[in-house]
N, C-alpha and C positions, 0 to 999 in steps of 0.2 A: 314652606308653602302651605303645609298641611296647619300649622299654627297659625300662619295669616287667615287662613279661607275660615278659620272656625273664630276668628276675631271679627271679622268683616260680618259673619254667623249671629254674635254677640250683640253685635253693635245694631243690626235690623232689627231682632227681637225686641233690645231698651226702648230704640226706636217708635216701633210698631205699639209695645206696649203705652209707652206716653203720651201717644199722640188718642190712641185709645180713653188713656185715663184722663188727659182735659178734654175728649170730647164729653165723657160723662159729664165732668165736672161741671163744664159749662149746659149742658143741657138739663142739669140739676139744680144751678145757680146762674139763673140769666142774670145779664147784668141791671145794679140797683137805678130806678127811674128817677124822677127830680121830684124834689119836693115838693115840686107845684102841683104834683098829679097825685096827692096823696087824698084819701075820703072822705077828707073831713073840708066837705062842699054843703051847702044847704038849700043853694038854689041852683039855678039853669046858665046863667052869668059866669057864675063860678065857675058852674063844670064844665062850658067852653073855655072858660079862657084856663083851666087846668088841665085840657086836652092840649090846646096850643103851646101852652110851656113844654108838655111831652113832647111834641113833636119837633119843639125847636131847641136845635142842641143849647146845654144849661152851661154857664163857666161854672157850676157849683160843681160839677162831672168831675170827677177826676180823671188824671191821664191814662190808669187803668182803666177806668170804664170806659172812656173816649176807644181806647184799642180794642175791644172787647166788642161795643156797639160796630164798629167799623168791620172787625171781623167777621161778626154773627150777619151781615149782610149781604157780604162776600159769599160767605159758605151759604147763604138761604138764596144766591142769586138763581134762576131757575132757569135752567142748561134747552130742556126740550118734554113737551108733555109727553107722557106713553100711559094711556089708558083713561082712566078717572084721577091720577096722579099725576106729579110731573117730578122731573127728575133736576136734584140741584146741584151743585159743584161741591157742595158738603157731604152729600151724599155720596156722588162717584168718589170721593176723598175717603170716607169712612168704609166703604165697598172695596181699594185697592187695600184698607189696612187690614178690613179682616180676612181677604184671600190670601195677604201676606201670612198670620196667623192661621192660617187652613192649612198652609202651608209647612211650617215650621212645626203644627202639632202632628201632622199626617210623618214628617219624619222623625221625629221624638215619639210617636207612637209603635212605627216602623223598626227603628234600630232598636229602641230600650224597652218596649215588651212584648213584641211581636217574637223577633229574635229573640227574645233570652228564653220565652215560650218553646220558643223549637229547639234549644241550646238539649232542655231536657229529653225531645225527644230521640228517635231512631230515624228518623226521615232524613234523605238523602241533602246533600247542603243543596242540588240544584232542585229539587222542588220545595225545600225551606225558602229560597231566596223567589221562587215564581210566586209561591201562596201570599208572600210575604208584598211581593209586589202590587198582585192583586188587589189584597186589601186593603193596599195603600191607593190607592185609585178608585178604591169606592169611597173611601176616606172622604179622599178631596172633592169626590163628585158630592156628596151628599151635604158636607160643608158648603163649598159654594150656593148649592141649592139654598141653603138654611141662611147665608150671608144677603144673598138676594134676598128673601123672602125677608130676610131682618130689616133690611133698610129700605124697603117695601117699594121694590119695584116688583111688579103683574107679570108675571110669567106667558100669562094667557095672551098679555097683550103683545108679545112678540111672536106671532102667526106670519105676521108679515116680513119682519124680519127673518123669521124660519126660513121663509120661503125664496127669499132674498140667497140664503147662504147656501139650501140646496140646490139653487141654481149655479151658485159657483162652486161647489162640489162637485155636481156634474162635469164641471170642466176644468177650471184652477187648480182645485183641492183632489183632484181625483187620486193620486200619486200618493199624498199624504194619507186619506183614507184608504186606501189599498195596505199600505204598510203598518199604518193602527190596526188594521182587520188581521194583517198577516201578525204582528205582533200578539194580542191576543191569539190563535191560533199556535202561536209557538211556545206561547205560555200554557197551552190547554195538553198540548200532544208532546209537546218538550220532545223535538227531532233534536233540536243540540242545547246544548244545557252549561253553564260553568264550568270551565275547566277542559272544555272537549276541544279537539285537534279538528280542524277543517279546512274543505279548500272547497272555494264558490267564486265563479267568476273569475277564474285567475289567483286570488287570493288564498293564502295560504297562512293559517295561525290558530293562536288558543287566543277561544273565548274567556273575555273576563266581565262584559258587563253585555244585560240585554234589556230594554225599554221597549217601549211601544213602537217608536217608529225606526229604532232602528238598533245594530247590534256593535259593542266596540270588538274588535280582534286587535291582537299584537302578535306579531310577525318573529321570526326568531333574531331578525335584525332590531329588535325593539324598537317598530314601528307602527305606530298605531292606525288603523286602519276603521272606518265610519262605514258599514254596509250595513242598507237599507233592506228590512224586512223581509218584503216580498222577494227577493234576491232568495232568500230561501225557503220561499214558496215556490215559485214558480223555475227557480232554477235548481239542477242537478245536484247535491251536496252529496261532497263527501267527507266521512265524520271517521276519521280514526277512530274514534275511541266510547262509539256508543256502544252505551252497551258493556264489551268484551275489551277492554284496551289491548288485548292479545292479537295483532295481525303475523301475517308471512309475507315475506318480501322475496321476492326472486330477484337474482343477483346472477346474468346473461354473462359465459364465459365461452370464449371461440378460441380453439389448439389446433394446431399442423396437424394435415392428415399424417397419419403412422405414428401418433404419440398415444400409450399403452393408458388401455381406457380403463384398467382398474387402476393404475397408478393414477391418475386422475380424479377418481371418482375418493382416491383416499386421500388423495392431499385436501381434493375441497371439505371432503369434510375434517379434517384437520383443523380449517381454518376457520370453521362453524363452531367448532368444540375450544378453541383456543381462546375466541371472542367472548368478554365476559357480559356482555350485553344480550346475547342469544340463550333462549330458553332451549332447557336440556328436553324439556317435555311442552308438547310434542317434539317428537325429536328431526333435526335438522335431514335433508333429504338431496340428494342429486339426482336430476333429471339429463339424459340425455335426448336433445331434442330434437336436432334436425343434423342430416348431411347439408352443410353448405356447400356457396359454390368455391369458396377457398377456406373452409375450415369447419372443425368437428364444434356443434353448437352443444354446449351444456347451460344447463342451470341452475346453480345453489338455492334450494329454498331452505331460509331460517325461519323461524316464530320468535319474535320480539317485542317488547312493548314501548321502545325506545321512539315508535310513531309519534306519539302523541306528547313529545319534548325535541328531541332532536333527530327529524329522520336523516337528512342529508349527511348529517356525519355521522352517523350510524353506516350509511351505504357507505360513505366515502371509506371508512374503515375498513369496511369486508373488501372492497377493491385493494386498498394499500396490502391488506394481508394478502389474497390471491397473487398479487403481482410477484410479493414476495418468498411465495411458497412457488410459483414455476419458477422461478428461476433457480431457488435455490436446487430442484429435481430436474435443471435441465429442460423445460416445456416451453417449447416455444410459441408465440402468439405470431399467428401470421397479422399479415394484413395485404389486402388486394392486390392482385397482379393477373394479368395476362401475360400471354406465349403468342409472339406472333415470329409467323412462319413464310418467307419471303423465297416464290420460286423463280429460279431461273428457266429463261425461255427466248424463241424467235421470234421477233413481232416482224410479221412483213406487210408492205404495202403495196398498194397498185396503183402506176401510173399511167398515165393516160399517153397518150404519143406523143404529144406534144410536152410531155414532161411535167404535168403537175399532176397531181396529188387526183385519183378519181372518185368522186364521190360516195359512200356508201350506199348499197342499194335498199 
């Protein structure tokens, strides 16, 4: 896929380039006029009727200039005025080829000397890849400006259209600008950054790609996941691994009242110091927490860094090992029960004379 997409890469650039180099060409070599219109007139006769031959197609044309003349017409057709200029089909033609090229130099200036620039230094790979982005987006903004301004359409003269598009920012677009705004923002403060573990919305995964309007996650089920910007701006994040990738996990264990609370307290950690995924420093900890109502609450706290790759089989782990360290010392795990206690007794009743059942008072 990776060989197609950089083929498909190849193929716009030759593209982009040729379409580029006959528009030179042709704007450098219009096509040759007829004979009849050459200057060597000497009266007024003449140089009407060697206008008229100009303008009436010659069979002496060849079929190249025949396609040439038919083309240059097409592209000089004139689309809509804007300003003291007007804008042609050749024009907005030559305006998508050099955004195309805005484009393609903004990421060959990006990967091949941006990066290989940070290669040398010490900076971290996720503010390599923010700065890196940055100035890829100035790139392109300044480019386009320069493509406009080439093919000379007024900047100035679109006030109206400005005004046109803040109106639908205000409402359409608001969503989109919200998350360009939050995007920059997350490139400025880098709350989460390449490589970092998080959960926003429900969502849970490592960060591998962040744009402007919005961020990729992959999930541990290698599923990739599209959350938009503002998601975390404006929502709760939690980030395994800013920062410290060292977190503590508490790990909730409930035993039979009467089961011996240092034996306990040493098997758990038994099963802390066993696991080779648990850091020895800080070192692992047992908490006793609470009396329940049907069993002794403890707590295992580990320090590990396995958050920010694989937490749930990480826990799952510490539970397989607990299960199998009480049994093997005899602890039992309760689980919920009640005592009910049924007395025996007289229930009497009162009748009425006539023999039914008398009301209560």
């Amino acid at each position: 896929m990776d060989k197609l997409m950089r083929g498909v890469g190849k193929f716009w650039v030759c593209l982009a380039v040729g379409f580029l180099w006959l528009g030179l060409l042709y704007a450098a070599n219009p096509p040759a006029e007829s004979n009849a219109s050459q200057p060597a007139i000497v009266d007024q006769n003449q140089t009407a009727s060697a206008n008229e031959a100009e303008d009436a197609p010659s069979s002496e044309l060849s079929a190249f200039d025949h396609v040439l003349v038919v083309a240059r017409k097409i592209l000089n057709y004139e689309l809509f005025k804007m300003g003291k200029g007007s804008v042609t089909l050749g024009g907005i033609l030559f305006l998508g080829i050099l955004f195309i090229l805005v484009i393609i130099a903004e990421k060959i200036v990006r990967e091949r000397i941006i990066m290989r620039i940070f290669d040398k230094t010490d900076l971290p790979e996720s503010l390599e890849y923010g700065i890196a982005r940055i100035l890829g987006y100035i790139f392109m903004g300044v480019g386009f400006y320069m493509a406009l301004q080439f093919v000379g359409i007024d900047l100035s003269s679109l006030a109206l259209i400005a005004g046109g598009i803040s109106v639908g920012v205000g409402f359409g677009l608001q969503n989109i600008i919200n998350n360009f705004v939050s995007g920059i923002i997350i490139f400025a403060e880098q709350p989460i950054t390449l490589g970092d573990r998080i959960e926003v919305g429900g969502i849970a995964g490592r960060v591998v790609k962040i744009s402007l309007r919005s961020t990729t996650v992959i999930t541990n089920d290698n599923i990739t996941m599209i959350v938009p910007n503002a998601d975390f701006i404006s929502q709760t994040v939690t980030n395994w691994s800013h920062g410290d990738p060292k977190v503590r996990i508490r790990v909730p264990v409930g035993v039979a009242y009467g089961t011996d609370l240092e034996l306990m307290r040493r098997v758990l950690l038994e099963v802390a110091d066993e696991n080779p995924k648990t850091l020895k420093n800080p070192e692992p900890t047992v908490l006793f927490g609470a009396f329940g109502d049907n069993s002794l609450n403890f707590e295992l706290a580990v320090w590990t860094d396995e958050m920010t790759t694989r937490p749930r089989r990480f826990i799952s782990g510490i539970n397989f090992a607990i299960d199998k360290k009480l049994r093997e010392n005899a602890i039992e795990i309760p689980f919920p029960q009640r005592d009910l206690h049924i007395r025996s007794g007289v229930l009497e009743t009162k009748k009425a004379a006539n023999g039914k059942p008398a009301a209560d008072d």
